[in-house]
C-alpha positions in Angstrom: 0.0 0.0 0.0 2.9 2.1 0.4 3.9 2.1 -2.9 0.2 3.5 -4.0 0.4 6.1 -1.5 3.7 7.8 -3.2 2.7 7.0 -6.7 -0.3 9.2 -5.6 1.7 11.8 -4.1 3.9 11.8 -6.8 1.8 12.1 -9.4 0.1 15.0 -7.4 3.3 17.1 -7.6 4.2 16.5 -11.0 0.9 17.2 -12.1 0.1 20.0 -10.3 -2.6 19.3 -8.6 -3.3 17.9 -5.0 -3.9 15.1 -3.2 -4.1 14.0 0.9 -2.8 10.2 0.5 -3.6 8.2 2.4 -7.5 9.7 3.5 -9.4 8.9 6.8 -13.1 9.6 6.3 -15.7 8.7 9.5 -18.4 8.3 7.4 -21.8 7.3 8.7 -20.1 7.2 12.1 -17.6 4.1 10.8 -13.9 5.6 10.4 -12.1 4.2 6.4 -8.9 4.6 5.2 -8.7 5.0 2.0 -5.5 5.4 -0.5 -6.0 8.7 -1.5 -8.8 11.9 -2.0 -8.1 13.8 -4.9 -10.3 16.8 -3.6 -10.4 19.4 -6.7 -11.6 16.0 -9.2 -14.8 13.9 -9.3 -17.3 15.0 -7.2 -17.9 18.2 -5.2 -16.3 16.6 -2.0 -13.4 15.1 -4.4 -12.5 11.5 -5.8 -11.3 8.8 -3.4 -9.5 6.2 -4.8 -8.3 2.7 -3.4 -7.3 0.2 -5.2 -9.3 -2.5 -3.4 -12.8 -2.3 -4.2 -13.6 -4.8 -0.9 -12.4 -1.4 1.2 -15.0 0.8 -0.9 -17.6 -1.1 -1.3 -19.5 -0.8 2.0 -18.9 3.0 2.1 -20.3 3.7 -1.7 -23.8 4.6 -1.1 -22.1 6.9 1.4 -19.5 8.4 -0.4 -22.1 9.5 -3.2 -24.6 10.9 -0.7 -21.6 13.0 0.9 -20.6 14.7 -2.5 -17.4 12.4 -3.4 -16.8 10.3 -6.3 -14.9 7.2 -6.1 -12.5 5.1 -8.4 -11.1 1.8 -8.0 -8.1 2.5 -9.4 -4.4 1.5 -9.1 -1.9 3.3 -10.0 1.7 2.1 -8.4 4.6 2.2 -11.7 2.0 5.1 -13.7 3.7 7.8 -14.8 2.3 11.4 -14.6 1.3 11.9 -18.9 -0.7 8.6 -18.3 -3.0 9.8 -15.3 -4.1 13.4 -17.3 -7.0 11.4 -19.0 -8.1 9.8 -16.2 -7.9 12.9 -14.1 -9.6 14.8 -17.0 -12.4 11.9 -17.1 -13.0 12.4 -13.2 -13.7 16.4 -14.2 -11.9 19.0 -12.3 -14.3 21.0 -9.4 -11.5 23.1 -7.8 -10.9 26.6 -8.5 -11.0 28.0 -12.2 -8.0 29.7 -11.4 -5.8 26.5 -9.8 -6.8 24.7 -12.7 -3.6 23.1 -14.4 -2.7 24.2 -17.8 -2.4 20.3 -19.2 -5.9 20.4 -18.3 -7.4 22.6 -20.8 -5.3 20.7 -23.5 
């Protein structure tokens, strides 16, 4: 899991954008860590992303009611150029302004 963690933070700062990896969420009064939030993509809370969908699963209904999108995704050995699509598929919701410049490629 370690390996995710930095290929999300890593990704983040090469990319421009952020992320808070790994991400505790008490959700429906039952604490989750997940791999990472992603909090200016996906949904207006942000995307959360874990690679183990068993870890998700019993939080999804949640995570959509509380304004996040989610992604079972993994991403450990990904460079940065192949994660803009799927960043740009998840839809950026953070500031116009902070918005990178690959982005509006």
């Amino acid at each position: 899991m370690a390996l995710e963690y930095e290929s999300w933070r890593s990704i983040a700062v090469a990319l421009g954008v952020q992320t808070i990896s790994p991400f505790d969420l008490t959700i429906d009064g039952v604490r989750a860590t997940f791999t990472a939030l992603l909090p200016q993509f996906g949904g207006s809370a942000g995307m959360i992303v874990d690679p183990d969908w068993s870890v998700m699963e019993p939080h999804a209904d949640a995570l959509i009611r509380e304004g996040y999108g989610y992604s079972c995704i993994s991403i450990a050995g990904s460079l940065p150029s192949e994660m803009q699509d799927v960043l740009a598929d998840w839809g950026w919701n953070g500031p116009a302004e902070e918005k990178p410049d690959w982005l509006t490629i």
